[in-house]
C-alpha positions as CSV (number, residue, x, y, z in Angstrom):
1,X,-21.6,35.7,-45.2
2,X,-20.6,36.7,-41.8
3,X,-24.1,38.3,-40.9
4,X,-25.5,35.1,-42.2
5,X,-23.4,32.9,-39.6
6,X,-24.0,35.2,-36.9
7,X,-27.4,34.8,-37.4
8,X,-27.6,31.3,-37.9
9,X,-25.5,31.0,-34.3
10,X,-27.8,33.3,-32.9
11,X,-31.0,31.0,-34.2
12,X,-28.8,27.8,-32.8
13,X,-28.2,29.4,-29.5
14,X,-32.2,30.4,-28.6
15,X,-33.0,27.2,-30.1
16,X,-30.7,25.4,-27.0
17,X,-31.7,28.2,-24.6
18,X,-35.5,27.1,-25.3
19,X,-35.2,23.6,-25.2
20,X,-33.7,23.8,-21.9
21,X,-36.9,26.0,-20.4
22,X,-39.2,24.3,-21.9
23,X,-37.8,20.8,-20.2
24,X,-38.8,22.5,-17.1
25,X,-41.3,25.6,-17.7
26,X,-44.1,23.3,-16.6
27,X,-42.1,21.7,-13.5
28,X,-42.3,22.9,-9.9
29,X,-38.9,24.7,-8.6
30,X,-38.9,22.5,-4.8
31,X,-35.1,23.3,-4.6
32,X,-32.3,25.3,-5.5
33,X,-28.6,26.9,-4.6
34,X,-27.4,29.5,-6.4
35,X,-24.5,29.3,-4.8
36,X,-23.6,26.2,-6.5
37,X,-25.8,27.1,-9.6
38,X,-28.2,24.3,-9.2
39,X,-32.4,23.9,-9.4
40,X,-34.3,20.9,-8.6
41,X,-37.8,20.4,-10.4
42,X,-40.3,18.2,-10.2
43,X,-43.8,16.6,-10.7
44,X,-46.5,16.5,-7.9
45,X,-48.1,13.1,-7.9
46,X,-51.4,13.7,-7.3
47,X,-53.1,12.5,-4.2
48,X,-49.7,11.1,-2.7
49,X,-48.1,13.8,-1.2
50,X,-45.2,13.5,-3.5
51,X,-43.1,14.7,-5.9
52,X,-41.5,12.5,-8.5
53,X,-40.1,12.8,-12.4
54,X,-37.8,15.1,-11.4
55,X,-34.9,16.9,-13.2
56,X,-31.6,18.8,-12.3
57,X,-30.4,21.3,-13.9
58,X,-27.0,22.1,-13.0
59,X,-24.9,25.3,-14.3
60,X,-27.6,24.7,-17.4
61,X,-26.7,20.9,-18.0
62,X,-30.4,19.0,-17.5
63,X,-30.3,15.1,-15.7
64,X,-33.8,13.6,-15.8
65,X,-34.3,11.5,-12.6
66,X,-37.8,10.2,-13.5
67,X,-38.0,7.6,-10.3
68,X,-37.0,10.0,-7.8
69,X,-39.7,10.5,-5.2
70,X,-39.9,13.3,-2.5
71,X,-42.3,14.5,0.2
72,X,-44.4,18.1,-1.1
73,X,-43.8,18.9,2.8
74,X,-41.5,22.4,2.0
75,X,-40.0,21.4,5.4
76,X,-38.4,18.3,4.1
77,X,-37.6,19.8,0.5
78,X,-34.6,18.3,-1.4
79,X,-31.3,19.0,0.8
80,X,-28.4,20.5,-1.9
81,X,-24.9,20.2,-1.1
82,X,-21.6,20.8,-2.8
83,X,-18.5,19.4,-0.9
84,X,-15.5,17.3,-1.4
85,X,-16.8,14.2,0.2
86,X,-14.1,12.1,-1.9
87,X,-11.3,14.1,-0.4
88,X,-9.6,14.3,-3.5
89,X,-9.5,17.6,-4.2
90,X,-13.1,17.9,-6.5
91,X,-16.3,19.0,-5.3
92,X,-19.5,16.5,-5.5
93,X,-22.8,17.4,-5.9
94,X,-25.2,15.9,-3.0
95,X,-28.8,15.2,-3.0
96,X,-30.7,14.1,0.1
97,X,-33.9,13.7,-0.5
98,X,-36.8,12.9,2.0
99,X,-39.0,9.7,0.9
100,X,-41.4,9.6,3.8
101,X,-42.3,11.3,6.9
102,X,-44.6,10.4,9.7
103,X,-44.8,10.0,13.9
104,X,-42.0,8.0,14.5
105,X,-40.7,8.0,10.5
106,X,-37.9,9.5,8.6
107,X,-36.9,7.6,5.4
108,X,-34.1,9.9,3.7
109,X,-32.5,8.7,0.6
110,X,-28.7,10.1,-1.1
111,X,-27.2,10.9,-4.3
112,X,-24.1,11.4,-5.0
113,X,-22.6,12.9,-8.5
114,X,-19.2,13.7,-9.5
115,X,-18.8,16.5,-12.5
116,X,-16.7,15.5,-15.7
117,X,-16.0,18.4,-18.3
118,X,-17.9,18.0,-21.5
119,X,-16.4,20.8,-24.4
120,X,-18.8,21.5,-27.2
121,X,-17.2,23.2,-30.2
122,X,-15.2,26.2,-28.1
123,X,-16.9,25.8,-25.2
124,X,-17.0,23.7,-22.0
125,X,-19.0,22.9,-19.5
126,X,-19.5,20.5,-16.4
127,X,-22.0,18.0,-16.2
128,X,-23.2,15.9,-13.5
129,X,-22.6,12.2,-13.4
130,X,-24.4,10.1,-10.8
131,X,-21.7,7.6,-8.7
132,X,-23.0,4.7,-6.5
133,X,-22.7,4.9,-3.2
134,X,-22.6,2.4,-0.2
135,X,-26.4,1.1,1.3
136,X,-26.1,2.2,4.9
137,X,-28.5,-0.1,6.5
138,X,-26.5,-3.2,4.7
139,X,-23.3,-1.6,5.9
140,X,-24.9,-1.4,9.4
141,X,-26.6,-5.0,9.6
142,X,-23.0,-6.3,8.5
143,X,-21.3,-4.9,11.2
144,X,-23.7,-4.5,14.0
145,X,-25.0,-7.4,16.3
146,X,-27.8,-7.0,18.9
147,X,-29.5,-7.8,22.0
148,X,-33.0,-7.3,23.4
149,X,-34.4,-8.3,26.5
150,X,-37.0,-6.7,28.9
151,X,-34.9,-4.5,30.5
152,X,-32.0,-3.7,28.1
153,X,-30.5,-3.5,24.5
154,X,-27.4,-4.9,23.7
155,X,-25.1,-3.5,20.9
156,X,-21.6,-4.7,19.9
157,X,-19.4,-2.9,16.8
158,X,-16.1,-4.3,16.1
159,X,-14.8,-5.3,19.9
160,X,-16.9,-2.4,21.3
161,X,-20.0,-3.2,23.2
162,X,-22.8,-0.8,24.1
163,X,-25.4,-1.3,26.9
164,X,-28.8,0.5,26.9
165,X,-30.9,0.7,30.2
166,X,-34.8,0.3,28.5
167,X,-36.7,0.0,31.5
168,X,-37.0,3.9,32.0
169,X,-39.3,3.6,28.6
170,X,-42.1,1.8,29.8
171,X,-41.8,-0.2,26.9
172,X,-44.2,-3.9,27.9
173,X,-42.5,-7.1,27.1
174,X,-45.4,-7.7,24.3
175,X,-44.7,-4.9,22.8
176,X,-40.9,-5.5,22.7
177,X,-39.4,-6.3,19.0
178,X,-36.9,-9.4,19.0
179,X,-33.6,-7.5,18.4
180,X,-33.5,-4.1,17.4
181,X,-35.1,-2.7,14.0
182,X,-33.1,-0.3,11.8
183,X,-35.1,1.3,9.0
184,X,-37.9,3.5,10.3
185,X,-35.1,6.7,11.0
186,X,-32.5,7.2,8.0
187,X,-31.0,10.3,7.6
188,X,-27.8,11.8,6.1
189,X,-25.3,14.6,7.0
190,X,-21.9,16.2,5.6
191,X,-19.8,16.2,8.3
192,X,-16.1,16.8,8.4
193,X,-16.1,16.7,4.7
194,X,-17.5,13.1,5.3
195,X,-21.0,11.5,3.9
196,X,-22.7,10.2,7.4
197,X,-25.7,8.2,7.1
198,X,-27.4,8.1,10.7
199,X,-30.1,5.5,11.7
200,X,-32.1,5.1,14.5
201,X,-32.5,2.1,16.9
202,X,-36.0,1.1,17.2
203,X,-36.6,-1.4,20.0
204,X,-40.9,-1.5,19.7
205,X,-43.6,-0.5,17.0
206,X,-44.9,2.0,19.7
207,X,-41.6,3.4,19.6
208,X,-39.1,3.2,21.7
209,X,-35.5,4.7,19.7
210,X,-32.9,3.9,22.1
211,X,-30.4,5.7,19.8
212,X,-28.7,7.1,16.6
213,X,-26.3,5.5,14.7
214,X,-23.7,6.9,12.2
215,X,-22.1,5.2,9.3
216,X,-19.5,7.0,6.8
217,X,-20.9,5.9,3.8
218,X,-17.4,4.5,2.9
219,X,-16.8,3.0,5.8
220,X,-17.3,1.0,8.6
221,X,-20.0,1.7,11.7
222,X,-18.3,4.6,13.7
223,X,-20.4,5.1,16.8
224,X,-23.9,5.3,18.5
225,X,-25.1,8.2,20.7
């Protein structure tokens, strides 16, 4: 009797072991941290430069992410980063991932997931659990007001104001956007244990960033540089 239910865990356990590979034996690796005990695999979408259908696998739980989207570029591969961004004492797992890339173009996109213990007979194990997280460029255009003219760019945050000399650019009046444009440069960092989203200020389609600005994801505008 005991040989038989050693056996039949020994059949239960490949049969999980091989259900996992084969979710991902025909995936490309484009990330991974074995530090943290995490690989990112995807899809190449043919003819777009992308990768999309992706899944996780993370300490051997697999998350499908079937919408996700990232450049094949291996200089812009999926960023992997396990920190206590929540400052509550439990590491979260963080994404980045690059959408687009191009002169003047950096569209970056984050995913945050917080791990809850799942147990399984005698065993447990931690699985990923995606958490929403704040849009940066709503948080921006919420607290952010501008001002464009020929020869400078106004920007006020809270009772701070910011003045940007523009004339050294070159930039002609035509070619001038009406107040500055947020969107084209969106990037995120860890930094002091915080999730920063930084965006660039565009003043003209030729161009033109006149600076970046950084946004906690959980709070308000912090400063431009």
């Amino acid at each position: 009797m005991k040989k038989i239910l050693i056996l039949m865990i020994a059949i239960s356990l490949f049969t999980v072991l091989s259900k996992a590979i084969a979710t991902t034996n025909d995936y490309d690796e484009i990330a991974r941290s074995d530090k943290v005990g995490v690989s990112i695999y995807a899809k190449k979408l043919n003819g777009y430069g992308l990768y999309t259908n992706f899944k996780i696998d993370f300490q051997g739980s697999i998350l499908s992410k079937p919408y996700w989207i990232n450049t094949t570029s291996p200089t812009w591969s999926p960023e992997i980063i396990y920190e206590d961004i929540s400052q509550d004492g439990k590491k979260e797992l963080v994404i980045i991932l690059t959408k687009d890339i191009g002169t003047g173009v950096l569209e970056c996109e984050v995913h945050v997931f917080q791990t809850q213990p799942r147990k399984s007979d005698k065993t447990q194990s931690q699985i990923p659990v995606e958490v929403p997280v704040d849009e940066p460029l709503a948080i921006l255009l919420k607290n952010v007001k501008t001002e464009l003219t020929p020869n400078k760019a106004s920007v006020s945050i809270g009772d701070k104001k910011y003045t940007v000399d523009i004339k050294p650019l070159g930039i002609q009046p035509g070619n001038l956007f009406d107040e500055i444009y947020f969107g084209n440069l969106i990037n995120f960092e860890i930094k002091n244990n915080q999730l920063v989203a930084k965006l660039g200020g565009q003043i003209s389609p030729v161009g033109g960033y006149i600076g970046i600005f950084k946004s906690s994801i959980y709070t308000k505008i912090k400063c431009i540089k």
